[in-house]
ChimeraX commands (.cxc) that place a marker at each C-alpha (Angstrom):
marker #1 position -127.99,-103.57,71.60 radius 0.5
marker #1 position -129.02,-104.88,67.93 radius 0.5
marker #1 position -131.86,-101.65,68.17 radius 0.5
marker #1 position -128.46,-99.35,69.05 radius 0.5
marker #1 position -127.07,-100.50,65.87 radius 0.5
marker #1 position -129.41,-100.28,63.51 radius 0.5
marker #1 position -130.09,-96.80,64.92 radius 0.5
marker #1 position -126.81,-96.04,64.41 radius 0.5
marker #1 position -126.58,-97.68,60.62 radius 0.5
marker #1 position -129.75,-95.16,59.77 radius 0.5
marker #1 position -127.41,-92.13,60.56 radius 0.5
marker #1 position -124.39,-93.18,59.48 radius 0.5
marker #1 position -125.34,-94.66,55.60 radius 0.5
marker #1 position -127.75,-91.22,54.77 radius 0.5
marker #1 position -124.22,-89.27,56.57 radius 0.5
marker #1 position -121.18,-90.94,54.52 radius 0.5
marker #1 position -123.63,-91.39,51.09 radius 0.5
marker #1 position -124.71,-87.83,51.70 radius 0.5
marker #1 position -120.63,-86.80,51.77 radius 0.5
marker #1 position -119.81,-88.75,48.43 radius 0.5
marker #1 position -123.17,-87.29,46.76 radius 0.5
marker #1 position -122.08,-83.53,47.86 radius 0.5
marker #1 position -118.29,-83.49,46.51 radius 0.5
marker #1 position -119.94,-85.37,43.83 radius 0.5
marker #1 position -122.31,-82.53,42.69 radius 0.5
marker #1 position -119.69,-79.82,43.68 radius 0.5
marker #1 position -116.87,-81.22,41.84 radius 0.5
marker #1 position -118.65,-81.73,38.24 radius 0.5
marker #1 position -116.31,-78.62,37.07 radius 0.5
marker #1 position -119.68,-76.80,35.78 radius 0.5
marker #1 position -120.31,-72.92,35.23 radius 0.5
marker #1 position -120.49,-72.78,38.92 radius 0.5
marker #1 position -116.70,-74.10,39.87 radius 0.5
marker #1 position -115.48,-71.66,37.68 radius 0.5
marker #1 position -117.08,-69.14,38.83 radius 0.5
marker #1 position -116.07,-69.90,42.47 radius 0.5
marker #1 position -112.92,-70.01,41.21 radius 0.5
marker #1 position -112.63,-66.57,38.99 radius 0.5
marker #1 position -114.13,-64.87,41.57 radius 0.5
marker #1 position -112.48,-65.83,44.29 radius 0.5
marker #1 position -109.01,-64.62,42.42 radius 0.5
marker #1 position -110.19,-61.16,41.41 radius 0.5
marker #1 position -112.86,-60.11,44.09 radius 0.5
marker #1 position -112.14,-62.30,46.90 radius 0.5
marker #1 position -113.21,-65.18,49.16 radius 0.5
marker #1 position -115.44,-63.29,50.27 radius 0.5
marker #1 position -117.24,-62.68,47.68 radius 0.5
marker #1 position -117.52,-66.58,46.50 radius 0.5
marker #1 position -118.97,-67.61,49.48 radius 0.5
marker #1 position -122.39,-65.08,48.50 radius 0.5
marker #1 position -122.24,-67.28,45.12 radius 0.5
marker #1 position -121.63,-70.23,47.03 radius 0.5
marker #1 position -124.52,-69.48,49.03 radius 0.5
marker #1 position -126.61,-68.08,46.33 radius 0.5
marker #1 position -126.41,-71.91,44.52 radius 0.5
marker #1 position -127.36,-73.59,47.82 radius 0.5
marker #1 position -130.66,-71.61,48.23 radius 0.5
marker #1 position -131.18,-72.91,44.54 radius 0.5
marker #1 position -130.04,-76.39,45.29 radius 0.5
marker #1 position -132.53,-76.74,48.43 radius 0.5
marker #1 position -135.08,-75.17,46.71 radius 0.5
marker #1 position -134.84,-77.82,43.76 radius 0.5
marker #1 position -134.56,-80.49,46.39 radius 0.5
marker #1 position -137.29,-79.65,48.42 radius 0.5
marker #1 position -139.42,-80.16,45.38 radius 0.5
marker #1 position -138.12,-83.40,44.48 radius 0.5
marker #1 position -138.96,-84.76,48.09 radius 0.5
marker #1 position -142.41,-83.35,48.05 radius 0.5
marker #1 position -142.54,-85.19,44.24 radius 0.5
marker #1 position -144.46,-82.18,42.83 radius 0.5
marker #1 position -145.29,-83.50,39.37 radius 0.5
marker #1 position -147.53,-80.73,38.51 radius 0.5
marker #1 position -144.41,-78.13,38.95 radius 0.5
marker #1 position -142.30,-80.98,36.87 radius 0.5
marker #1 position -144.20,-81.58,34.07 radius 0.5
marker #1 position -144.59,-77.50,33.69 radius 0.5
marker #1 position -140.88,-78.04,33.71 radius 0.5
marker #1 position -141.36,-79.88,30.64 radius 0.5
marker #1 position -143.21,-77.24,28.94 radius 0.5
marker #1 position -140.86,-74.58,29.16 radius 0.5
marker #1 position -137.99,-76.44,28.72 radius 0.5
marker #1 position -136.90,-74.28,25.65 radius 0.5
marker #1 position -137.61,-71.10,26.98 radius 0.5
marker #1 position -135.35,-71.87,29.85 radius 0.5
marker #1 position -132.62,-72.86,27.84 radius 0.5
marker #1 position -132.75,-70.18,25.77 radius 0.5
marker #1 position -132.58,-67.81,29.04 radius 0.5
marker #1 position -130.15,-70.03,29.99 radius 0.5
marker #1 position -127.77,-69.45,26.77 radius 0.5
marker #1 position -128.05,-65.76,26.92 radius 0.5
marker #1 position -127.14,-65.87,30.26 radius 0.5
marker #1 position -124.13,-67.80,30.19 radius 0.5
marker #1 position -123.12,-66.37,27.02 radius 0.5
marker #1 position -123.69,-63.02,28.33 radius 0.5
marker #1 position -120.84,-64.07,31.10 radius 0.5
marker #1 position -118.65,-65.38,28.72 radius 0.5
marker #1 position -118.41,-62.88,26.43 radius 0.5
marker #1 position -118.01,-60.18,29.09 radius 0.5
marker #1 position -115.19,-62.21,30.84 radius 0.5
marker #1 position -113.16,-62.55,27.47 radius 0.5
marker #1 position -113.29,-58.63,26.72 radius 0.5
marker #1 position -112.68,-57.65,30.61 radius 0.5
marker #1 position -109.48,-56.33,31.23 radius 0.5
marker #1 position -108.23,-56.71,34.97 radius 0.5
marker #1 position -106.84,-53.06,36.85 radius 0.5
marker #1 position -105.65,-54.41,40.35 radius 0.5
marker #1 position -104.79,-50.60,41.44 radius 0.5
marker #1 position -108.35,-49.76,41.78 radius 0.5
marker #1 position -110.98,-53.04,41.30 radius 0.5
marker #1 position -110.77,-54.25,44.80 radius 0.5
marker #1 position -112.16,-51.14,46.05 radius 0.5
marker #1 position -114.87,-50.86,43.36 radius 0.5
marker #1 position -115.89,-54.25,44.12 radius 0.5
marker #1 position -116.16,-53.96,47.90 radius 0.5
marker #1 position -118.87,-51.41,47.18 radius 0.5
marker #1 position -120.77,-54.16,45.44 radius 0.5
marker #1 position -123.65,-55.63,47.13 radius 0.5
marker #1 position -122.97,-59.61,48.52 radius 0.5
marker #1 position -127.27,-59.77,47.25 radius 0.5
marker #1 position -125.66,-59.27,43.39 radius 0.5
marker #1 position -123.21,-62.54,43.96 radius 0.5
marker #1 position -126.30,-64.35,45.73 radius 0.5
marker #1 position -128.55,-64.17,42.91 radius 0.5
marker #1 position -125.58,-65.10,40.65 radius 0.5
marker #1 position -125.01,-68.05,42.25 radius 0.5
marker #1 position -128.78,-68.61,41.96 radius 0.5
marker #1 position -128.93,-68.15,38.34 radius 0.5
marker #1 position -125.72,-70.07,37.58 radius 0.5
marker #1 position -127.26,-73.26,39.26 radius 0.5
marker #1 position -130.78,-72.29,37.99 radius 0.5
marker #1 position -130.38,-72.04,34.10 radius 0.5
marker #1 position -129.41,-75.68,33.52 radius 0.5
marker #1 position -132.66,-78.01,33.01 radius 0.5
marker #1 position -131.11,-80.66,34.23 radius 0.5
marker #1 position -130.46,-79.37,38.19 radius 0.5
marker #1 position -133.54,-80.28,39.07 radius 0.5
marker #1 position -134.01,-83.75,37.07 radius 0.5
marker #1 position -130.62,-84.59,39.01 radius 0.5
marker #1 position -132.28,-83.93,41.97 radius 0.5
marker #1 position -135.30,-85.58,41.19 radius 0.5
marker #1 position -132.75,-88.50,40.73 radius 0.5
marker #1 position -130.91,-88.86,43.72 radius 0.5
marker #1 position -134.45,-88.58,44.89 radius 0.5
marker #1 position -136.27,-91.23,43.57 radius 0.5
marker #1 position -132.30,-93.33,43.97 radius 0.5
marker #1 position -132.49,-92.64,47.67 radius 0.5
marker #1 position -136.49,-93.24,48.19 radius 0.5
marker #1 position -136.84,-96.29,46.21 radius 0.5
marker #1 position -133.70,-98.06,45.64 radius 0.5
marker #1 position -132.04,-97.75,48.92 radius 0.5
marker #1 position -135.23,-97.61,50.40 radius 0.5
marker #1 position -134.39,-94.31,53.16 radius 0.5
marker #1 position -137.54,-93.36,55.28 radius 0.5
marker #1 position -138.41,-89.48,55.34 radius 0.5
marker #1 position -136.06,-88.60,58.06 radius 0.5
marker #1 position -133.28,-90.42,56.70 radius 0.5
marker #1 position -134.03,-88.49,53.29 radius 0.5
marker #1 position -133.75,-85.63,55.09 radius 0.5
marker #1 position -130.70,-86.27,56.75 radius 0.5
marker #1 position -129.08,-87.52,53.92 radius 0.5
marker #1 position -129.81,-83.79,52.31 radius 0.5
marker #1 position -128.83,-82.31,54.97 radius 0.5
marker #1 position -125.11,-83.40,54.80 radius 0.5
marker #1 position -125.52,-83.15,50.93 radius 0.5
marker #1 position -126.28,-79.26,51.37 radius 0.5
marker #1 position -123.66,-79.20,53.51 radius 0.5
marker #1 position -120.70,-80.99,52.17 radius 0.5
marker #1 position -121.77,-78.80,49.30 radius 0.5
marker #1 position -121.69,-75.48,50.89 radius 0.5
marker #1 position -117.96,-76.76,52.46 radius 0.5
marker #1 position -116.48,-77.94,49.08 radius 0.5
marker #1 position -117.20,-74.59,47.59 radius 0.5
marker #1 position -116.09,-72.90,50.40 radius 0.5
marker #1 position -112.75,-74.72,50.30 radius 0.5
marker #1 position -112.00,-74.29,46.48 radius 0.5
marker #1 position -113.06,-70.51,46.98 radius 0.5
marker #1 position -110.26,-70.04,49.86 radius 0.5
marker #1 position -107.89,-71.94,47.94 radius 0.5
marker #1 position -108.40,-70.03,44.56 radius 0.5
marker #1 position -108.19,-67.02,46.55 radius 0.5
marker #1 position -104.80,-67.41,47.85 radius 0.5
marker #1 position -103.76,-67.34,44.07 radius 0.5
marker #1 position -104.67,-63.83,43.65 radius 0.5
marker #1 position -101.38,-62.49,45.28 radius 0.5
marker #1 position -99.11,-63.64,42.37 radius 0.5
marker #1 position -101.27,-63.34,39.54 radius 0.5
marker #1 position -100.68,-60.34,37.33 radius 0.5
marker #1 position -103.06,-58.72,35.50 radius 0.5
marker #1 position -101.96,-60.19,32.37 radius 0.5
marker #1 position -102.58,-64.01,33.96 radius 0.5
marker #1 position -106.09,-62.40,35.17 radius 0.5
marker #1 position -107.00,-61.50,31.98 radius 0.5
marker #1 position -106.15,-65.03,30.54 radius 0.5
marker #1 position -108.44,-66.31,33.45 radius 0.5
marker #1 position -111.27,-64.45,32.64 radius 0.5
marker #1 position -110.62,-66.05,28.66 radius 0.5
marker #1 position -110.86,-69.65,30.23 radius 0.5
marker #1 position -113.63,-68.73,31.85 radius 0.5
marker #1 position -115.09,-67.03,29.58 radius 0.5
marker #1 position -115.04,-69.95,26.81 radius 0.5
marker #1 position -116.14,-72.46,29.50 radius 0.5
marker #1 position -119.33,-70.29,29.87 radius 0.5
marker #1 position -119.90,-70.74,26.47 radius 0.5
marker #1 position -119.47,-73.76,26.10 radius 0.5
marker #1 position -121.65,-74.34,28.58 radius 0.5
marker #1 position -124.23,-72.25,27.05 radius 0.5
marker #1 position -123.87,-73.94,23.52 radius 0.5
marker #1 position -124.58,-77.35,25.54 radius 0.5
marker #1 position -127.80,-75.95,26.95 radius 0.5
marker #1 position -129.07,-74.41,24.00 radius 0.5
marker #1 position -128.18,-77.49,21.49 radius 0.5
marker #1 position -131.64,-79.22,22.11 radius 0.5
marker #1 position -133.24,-76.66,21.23 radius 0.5
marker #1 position -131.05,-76.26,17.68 radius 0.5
marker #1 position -131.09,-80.14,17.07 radius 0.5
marker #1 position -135.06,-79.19,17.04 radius 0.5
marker #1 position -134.99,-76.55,14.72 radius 0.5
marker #1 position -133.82,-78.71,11.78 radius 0.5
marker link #1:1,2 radius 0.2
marker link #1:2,3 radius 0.2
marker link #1:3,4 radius 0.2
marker link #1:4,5 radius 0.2
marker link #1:5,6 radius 0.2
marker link #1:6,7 radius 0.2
marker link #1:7,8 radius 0.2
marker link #1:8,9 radius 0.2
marker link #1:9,10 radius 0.2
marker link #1:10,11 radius 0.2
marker link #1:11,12 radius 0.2
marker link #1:12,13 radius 0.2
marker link #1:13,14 radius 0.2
marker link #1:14,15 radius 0.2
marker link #1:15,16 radius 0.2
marker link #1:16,17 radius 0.2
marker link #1:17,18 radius 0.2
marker link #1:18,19 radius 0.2
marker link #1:19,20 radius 0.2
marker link #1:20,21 radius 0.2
marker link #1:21,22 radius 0.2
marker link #1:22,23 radius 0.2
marker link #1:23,24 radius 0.2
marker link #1:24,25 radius 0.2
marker link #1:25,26 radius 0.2
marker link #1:26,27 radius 0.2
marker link #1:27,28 radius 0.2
marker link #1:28,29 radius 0.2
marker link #1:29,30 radius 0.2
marker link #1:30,31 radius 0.2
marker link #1:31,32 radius 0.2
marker link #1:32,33 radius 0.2
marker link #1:33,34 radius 0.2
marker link #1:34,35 radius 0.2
marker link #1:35,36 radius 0.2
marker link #1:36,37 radius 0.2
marker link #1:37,38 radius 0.2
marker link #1:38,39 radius 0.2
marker link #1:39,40 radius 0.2
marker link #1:40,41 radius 0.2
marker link #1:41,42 radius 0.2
marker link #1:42,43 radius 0.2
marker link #1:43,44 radius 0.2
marker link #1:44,45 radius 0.2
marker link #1:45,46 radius 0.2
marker link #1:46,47 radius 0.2
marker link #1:47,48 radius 0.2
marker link #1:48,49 radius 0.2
marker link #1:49,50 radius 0.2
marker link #1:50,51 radius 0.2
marker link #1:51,52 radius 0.2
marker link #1:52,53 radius 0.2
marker link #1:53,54 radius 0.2
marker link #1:54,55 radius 0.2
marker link #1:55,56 radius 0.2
marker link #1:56,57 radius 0.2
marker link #1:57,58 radius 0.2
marker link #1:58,59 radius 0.2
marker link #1:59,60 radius 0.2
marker link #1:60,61 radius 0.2
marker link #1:61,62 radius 0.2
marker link #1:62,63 radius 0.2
marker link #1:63,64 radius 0.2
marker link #1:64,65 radius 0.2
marker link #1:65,66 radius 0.2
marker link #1:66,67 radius 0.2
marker link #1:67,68 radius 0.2
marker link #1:68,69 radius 0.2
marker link #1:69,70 radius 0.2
marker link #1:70,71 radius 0.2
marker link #1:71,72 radius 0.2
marker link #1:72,73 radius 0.2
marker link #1:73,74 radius 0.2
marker link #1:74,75 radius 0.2
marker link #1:75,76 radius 0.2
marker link #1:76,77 radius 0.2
marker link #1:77,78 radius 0.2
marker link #1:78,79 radius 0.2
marker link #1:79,80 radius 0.2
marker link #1:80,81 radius 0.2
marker link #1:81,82 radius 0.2
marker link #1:82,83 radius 0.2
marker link #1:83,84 radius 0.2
marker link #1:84,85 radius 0.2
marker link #1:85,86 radius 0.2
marker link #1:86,87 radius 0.2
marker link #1:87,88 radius 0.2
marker link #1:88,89 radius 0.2
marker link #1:89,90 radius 0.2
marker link #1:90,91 radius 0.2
marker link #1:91,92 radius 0.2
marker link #1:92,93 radius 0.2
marker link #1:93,94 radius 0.2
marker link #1:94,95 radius 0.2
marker link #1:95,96 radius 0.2
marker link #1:96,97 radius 0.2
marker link #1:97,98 radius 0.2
marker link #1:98,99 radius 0.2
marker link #1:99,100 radius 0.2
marker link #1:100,101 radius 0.2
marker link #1:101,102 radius 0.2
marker link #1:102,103 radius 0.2
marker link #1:103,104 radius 0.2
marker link #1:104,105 radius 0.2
marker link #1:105,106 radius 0.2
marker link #1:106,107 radius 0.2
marker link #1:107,108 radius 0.2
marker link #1:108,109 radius 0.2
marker link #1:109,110 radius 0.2
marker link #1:110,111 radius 0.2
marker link #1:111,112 radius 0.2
marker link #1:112,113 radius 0.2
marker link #1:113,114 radius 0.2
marker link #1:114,115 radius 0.2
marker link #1:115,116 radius 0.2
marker link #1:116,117 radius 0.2
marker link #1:117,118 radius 0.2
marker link #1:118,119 radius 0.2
marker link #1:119,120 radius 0.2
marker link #1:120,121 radius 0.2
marker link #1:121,122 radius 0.2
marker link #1:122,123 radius 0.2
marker link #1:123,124 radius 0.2
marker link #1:124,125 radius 0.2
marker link #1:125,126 radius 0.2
marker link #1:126,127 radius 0.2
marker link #1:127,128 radius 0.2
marker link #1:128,129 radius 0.2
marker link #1:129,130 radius 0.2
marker link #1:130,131 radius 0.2
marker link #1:131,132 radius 0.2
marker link #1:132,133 radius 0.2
marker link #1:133,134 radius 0.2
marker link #1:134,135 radius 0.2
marker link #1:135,136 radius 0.2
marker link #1:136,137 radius 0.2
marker link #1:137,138 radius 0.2
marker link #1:138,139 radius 0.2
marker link #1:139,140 radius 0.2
marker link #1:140,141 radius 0.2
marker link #1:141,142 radius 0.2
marker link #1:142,143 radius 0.2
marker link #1:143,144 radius 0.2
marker link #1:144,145 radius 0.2
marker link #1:145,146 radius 0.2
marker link #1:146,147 radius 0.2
marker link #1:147,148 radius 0.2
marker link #1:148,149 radius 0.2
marker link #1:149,150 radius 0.2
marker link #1:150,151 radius 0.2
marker link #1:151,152 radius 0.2
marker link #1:152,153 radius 0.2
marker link #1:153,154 radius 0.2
marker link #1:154,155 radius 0.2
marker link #1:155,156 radius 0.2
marker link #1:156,157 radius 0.2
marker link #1:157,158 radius 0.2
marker link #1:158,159 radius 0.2
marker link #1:159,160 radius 0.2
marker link #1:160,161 radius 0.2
marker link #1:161,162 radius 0.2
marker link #1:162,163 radius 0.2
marker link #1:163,164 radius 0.2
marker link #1:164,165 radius 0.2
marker link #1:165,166 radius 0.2
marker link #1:166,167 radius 0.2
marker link #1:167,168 radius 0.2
marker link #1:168,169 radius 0.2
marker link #1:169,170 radius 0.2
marker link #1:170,171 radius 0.2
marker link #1:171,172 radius 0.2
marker link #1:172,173 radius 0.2
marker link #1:173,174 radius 0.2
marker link #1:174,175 radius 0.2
marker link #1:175,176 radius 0.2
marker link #1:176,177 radius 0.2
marker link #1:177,178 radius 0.2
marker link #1:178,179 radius 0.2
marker link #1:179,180 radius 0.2
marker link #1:180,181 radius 0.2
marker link #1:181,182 radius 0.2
marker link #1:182,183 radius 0.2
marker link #1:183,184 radius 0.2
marker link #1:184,185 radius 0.2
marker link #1:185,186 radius 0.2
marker link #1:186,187 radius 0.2
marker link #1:187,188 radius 0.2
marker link #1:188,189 radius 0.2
marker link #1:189,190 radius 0.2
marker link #1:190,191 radius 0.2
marker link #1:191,192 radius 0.2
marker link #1:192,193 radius 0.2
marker link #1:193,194 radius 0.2
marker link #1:194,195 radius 0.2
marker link #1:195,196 radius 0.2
marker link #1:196,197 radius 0.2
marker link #1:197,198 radius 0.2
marker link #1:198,199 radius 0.2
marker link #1:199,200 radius 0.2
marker link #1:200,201 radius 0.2
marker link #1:201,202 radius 0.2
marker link #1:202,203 radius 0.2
marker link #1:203,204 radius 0.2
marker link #1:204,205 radius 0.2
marker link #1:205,206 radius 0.2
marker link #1:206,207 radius 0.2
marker link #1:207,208 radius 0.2
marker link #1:208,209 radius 0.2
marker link #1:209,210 radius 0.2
marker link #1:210,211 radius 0.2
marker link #1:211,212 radius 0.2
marker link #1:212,213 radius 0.2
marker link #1:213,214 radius 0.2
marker link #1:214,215 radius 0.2
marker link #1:215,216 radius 0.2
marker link #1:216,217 radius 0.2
marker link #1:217,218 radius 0.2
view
């Protein structure tokens, strides 16, 4: 019976830590809510689950090299740490300017979008999650957190990422099908104020990432 139990308590602390860890990460109202958010409203739900997806690829990818503790990929990390925010800058700025100066036309951008490959929205999703330095030294976090301080063996670890991922995946997936429902009473004057919001978050985002870099310059 007491072997039942603890079996038990290693599932269920790595399931219900890995639930408050994944609306945790999801909910941090970054570049990639947003973007869930605006593109759920003009091109769909649909079309926010490919980003959703798209930052979960990145996410386990990040992950994957926190629990195999590659220092060697980590400390080149390090090295390039401007160059990615600088990539990371003109990417978001990029975004942001182009959301402020797009004007919505909802008689004929659904069906230009549905011609749009789902791989384009992936690889946002990828890049959105991708740019900021700091994804992976959050993961390398709740890494070493999990590993050392509350002391979870590999397959707890694993577990515990497991629901992470997939709280993750379901958060997104909610605020995308909740967004989308929006989209039937906004007019294209409200759209275009969305894509300003979003627009200046993206920048603001991208001045965050890239003010390291100017701190170093003088």
């Amino acid at each position: 019976m007491q072997c039942l139990c603890n079996l038990k308590m290693e599932i269920i602390e790595p399931v219900w830590k890995g639930l408050i860890t994944g609306v945790m990460f999801t909910l941090t109202f970054g570049t990639v809510f947003f973007s869930l958010i605006q593109t759920s409203i003009k091109r769909g739900h649909r079309k926010s689950i490919f980003i959703a997806a798209g930052v979960l690829f990145s996410d386990a990818f990040y992950i994957s090299i926190a629990i195999l503790g590659s220092t060697f990929i980590v400390d080149k990390l390090h090295h390039y740490d401007y160059l990615i925010r600088i990539i990371g800058f003109s990417f978001l700025g990029f975004l942001g300017i182009r959301s402020i100066k797009k004007h919505e036309h909802l008689t004929n951008e659904e069906k230009t979008e549905q011609e749009r490959s789902g791989i384009l929205y992936i690889m946002k999703g990828i890049m959105l999650n991708s740019i900021n330095p700091m994804t992976l030294i959050a993961w390398l976090g709740v890494t070493a957190y999990v590993e050392s301080v509350i002391q979870f063996n590999l397959d707890q670890v694993i577990l515990f990422f497991a629901v992470v991922l997939g709280t993750m995946f379901t958060t997104m997936f909610s605020i995308g099908y909740f967004a989308n429902k929006l989209r039937n009473i906004l007019s294209e004057k409200n759209l275009h104020r969305l894509n300003i919001f979003s627009g200046i978050i993206f920048i603001i985002f991208a001045l965050v990432i890239i003010w390291p870099v100017i701190i170093s310059l003088f």
